[in-house]
N, C-alpha and C positions, 0 to 999 in steps of 0.2 A: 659361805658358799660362793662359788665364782660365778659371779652375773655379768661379766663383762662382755660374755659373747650369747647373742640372743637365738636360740635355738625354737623352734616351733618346729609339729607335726601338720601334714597337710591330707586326713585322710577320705578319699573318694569312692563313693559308691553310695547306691538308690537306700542297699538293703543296711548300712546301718543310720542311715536316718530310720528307715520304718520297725526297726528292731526286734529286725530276725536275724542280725548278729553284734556282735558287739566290737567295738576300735580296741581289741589288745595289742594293733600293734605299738600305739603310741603308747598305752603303759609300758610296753616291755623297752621303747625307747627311753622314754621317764626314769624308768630303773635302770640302764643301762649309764644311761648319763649321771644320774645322780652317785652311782660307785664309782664312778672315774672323776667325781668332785666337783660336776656342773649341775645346772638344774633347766629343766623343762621351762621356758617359758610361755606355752600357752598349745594348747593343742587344737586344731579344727578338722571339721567335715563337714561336708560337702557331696551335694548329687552328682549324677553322671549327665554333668549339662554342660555345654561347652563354654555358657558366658558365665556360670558360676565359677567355673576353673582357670577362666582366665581372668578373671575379677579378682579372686583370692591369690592367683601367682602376683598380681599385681598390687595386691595390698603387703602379701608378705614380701615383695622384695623390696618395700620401701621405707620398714623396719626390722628385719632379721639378716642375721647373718648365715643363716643355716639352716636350711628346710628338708626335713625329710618327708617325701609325701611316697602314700601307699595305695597300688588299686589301676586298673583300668589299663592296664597292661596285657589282656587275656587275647583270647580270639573271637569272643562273641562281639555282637553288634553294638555294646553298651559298652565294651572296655576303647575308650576314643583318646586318653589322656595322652600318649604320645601324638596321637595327631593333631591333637589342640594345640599343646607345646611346640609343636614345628610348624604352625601354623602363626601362632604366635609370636616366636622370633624368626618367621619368615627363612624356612629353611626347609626343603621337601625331608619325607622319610624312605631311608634307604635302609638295607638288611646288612646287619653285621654279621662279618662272614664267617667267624670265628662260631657263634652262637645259631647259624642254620647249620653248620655241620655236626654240632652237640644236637640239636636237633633231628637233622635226619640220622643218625647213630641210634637216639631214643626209639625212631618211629621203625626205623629196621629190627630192632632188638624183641619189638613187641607187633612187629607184621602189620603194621601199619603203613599206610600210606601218606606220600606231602601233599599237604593240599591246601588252597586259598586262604581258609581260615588259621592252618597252622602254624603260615608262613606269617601271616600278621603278628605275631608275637616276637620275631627276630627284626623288626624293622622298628628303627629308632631317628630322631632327628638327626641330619646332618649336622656335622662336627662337632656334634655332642660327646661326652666321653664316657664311654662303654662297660657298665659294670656286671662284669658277668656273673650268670646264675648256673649253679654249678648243680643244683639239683633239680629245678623246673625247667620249663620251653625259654622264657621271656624275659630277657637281660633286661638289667637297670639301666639306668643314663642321667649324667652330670651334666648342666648347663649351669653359664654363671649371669645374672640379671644386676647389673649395680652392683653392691657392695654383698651380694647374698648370692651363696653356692644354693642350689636347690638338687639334690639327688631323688630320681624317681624310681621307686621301688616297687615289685610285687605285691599284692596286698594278701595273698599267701602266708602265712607267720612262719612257716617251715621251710618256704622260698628266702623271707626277709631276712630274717634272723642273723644267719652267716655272713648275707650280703652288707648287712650294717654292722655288722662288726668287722671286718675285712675291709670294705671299702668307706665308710663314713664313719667310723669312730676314730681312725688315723687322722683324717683332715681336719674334725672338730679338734682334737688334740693339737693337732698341729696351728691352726689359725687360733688357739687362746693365748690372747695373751700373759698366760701364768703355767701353758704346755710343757708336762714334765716336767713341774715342779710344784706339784699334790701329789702328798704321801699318803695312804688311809688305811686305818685296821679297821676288823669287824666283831661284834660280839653277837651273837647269835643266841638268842634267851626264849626261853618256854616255861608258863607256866606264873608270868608275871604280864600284867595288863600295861599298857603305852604311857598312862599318867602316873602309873607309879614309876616304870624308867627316869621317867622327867623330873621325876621329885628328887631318885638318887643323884640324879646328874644337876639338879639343881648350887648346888654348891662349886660340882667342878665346873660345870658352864658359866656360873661367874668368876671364875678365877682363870682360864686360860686364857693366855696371851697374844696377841694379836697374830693372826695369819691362824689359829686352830680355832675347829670350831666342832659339832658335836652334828649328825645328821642323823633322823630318826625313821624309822620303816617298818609298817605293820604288814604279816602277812599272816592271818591267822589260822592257831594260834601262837605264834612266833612275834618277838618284835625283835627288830634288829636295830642296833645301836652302831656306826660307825664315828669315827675320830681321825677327820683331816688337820691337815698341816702344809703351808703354802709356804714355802721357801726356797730361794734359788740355791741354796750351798747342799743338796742332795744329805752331806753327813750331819747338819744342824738337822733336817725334816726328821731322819731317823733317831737323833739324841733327843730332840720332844717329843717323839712318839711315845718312846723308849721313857722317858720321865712320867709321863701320863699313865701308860698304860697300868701299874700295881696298884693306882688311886681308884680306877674306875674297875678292874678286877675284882676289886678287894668286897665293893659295891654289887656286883652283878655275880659274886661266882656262885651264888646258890641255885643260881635261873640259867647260868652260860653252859650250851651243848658247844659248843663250837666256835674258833676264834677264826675259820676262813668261809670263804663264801661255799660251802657242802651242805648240803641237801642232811636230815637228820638221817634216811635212811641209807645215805654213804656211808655217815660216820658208825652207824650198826654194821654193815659189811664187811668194814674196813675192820670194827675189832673182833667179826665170828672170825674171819680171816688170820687176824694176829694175834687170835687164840684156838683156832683150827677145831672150830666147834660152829654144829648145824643147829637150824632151828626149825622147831614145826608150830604155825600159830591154829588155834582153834579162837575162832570168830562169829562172832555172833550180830551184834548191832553194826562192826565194817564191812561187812558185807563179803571178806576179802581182801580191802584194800589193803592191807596193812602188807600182805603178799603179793599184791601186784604194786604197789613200791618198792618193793623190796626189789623185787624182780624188773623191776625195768635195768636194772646197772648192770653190765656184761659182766660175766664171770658169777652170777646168783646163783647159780645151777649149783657150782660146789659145795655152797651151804646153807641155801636155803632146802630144806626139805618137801616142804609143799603146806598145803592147809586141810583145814575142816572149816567149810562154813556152816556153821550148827544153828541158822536163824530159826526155823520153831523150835519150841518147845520140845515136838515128836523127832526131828531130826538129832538132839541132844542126845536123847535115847539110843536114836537106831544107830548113828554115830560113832556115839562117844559111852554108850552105855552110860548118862547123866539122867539120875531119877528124880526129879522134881516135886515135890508137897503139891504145890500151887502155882498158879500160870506167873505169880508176883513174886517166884521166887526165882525167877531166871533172872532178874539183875540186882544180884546182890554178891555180895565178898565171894562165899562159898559156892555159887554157881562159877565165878571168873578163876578161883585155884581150880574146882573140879575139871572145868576145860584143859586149863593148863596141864595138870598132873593126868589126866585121861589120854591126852594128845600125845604127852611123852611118855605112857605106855606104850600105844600102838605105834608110833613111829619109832621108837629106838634114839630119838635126837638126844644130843646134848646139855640142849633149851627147850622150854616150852613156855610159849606167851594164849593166854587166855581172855578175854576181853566181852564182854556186855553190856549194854547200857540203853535206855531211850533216849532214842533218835527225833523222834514227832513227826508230824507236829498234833499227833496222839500220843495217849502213854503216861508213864508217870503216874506217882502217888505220893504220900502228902513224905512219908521219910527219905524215899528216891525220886525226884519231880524229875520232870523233862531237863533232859542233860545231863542225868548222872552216869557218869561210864567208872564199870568197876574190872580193873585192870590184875593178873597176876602174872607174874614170869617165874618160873621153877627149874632147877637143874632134878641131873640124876640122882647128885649128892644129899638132896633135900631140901637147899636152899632155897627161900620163896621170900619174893617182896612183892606183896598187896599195894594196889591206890587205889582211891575214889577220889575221881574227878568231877567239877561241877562246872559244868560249860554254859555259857551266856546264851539267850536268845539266840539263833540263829537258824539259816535255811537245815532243811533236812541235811544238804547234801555240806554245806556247811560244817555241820555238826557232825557228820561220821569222817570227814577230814581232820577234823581235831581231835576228835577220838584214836583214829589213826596215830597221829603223830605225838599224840602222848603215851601208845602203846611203843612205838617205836623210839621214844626215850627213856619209858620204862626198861626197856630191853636195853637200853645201851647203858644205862645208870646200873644194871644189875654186871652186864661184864665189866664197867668198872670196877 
């Protein structure tokens, strides 16, 4: 992994010290960085005080080469950080004029008026360099301290996102000294835990040769495996990729949905799409979800059909006309085809996905405990693939994510 360039997050505000919300933006930094071949070195946060932020710009500028900080860029009376920051390199704050005109455009479009507080969000230090924000009020801004760029960001994640990929993943690229010259694939696995990864990779991670190396990332219940390679001749990074890559296939293709960075429910779209076939899911323990990922990606409309969330018992029935023995009998094999094959009567689709399981953190019984999701997918033709899944510990909400996404690899293992 490239450690040569020391990258740190700087993030500010009251409310995620008292944890009423949480720093996603540094993870999503951390993973950002880490698929383009670098790594995270150390992430902080901080109040909305003016000597803590100016303590911390001063302790990172005098080991990092790269700071991303997020927050206090808003209009209310607690968002101060660009004032500190121009107070701090002695420089007044003036309005970029580029970013009060996105401005006033926002505030006429929605009958709003300009006013003191709104205007605070387009003023940034002098001579600082201006990164616009292209979906909120309140541009980012570049200052350089020493040997370390610091870019100050929205602490918005909807705001940040674009702006760090657009404006501060080109510059990290560019000040590494190894910049465009990390090549990396990805394997994308479900359905296999992070220490058995390691164990299959165990043999290839001691035998690849210097400049490749093996990066690991859990998001569950997915782990992701990628495989970098540092070389300045562009066609050698591709020829060891290219050498590597059937060894570690060969290892993972029982588990591998996916060889690029896609979301599992793209690559379901992508083949109802390149098989021109709908789907209607009948859901019980996701609540849904499995249909509102679906449907988040433009163009769902075409084939996804819609759902049934059949969560009681009585809903089954009224539903789906599903007659049940016993209340212990909703999560089991024959409850998750019955959904299925009920759903793609009443809808007319070409697929049907059927899914139940306890969620908790009640439920369960001693041959179904907490976690077991019983999954079916069916066509018209007849064709039906059953699983029963058995998920780990985890939070409720947790746990009908991964139910989810093992519904939606069901589904894509059946169009294959």
């Amino acid at each position: 992994m490239n450690s040569l360039l020391i990258v740190e997050t700087l993030a500010i505000g009251d409310e995620l010290l008292t944890g009423k919300i949480a720093d996603s933006n540094s993870a999503f930094v951390g993973g950002a960085l880490f698929e383009n071949g670098f790594r995270l070195s150390r992430q902080n946060v901080i109040p909305d005080e003016k000597k803590a932020i100016q303590s911390a710009i001063g302790e990172l500028a005098a080991r990092a080469h790269v700071v991303v900080c997020f927050g206090g860029l808003g209009p209310t009376s607690d968002d101060i950080t660009a004032a500190v920051v121009a107070e701090l390199i002695q420089k007044p704050l003036v309005e970029d004029p580029a970013s009060r005109e996105r401005l006033i455009a926002y505030l006429n479009s929605r009958q709003r008026s300009l006013t003191e507080q709104t205007l605070k969000q387009v003023r940034v230090p002098e001579g600082s360099e201006v990164i616009p924000n292209f979906v909120g009020a309140a541009p980012g801004f570049r200052i350089s301290l020493g040997q370390c760029q610091f870019f100050f960001l929205p602490g918005v994640p909807d705001e940040m996102k674009p702006m760090f990929h657009h404006s501060v993943m080109s510059v990290i690229k560019r000040n590494s000294p190894v910049s465009g010259e990390v090549e990396s694939c990805v394997w994308r696995c479900i359905g296999i835990v992070e220490s058995e990864v390691q164990r299959l990779m165990d043999p290839i991670e001691s035998s690849l040769p210097d400049g490749m190396w093996l990066g690991y990332r859990t998001r569950f219940p997915e782990n992701y495996l990628y495989l970098y390679c540092h070389a300045p001749d562009p066609q050698k990074r591709k020829s060891l990729i290219e050498k590597w890559k059937p060894e570690i296939e060969s290892r993972l293709e029982p588990f591998c949905y996916g060889r690029e960075d896609r979301d599992l429910e793209t690559w379901v779209l992508d083949l109802l799409k390149s098989k021109k076939k709908n789907i209607v899911c009948a859901e019980s323990c996701t609540g849904g979800l499995v249909v509102q990922r679906l449907t988040q990606i433009s163009g769902a409309s075409d084939w996804v059909w819609g759902g049934f969330v059949t969560y009681q018992i009585a809903a089954k029935q009224d539903m789906l006309g599903i007659r049940l023995n016993q209340s212990t009998d909703a999560v089991s094999q024959q409850c998750s085809v019955q959904l299925a094959q009920a759903a793609l009567a009443k809808s007319g689709c070409d697929i049907a996905l059927g899914i139940t399981g306890y969620m908790g953190p009640t439920g369960g019984t001693a041959d179904e405990p907490l976690g077991t999701v019983w999954i079916a997918v069916a066509n018209r033709e007849g064709k039906l693939l059953t699983e029963r899944i058995g998920l780990p510990p985890r939070s409720r909400a947790l746990l009908q994510w991964g139910a989810a996404s093992f519904a939606l690899n069901a589904v894509r293992k059946f169009l294959k």
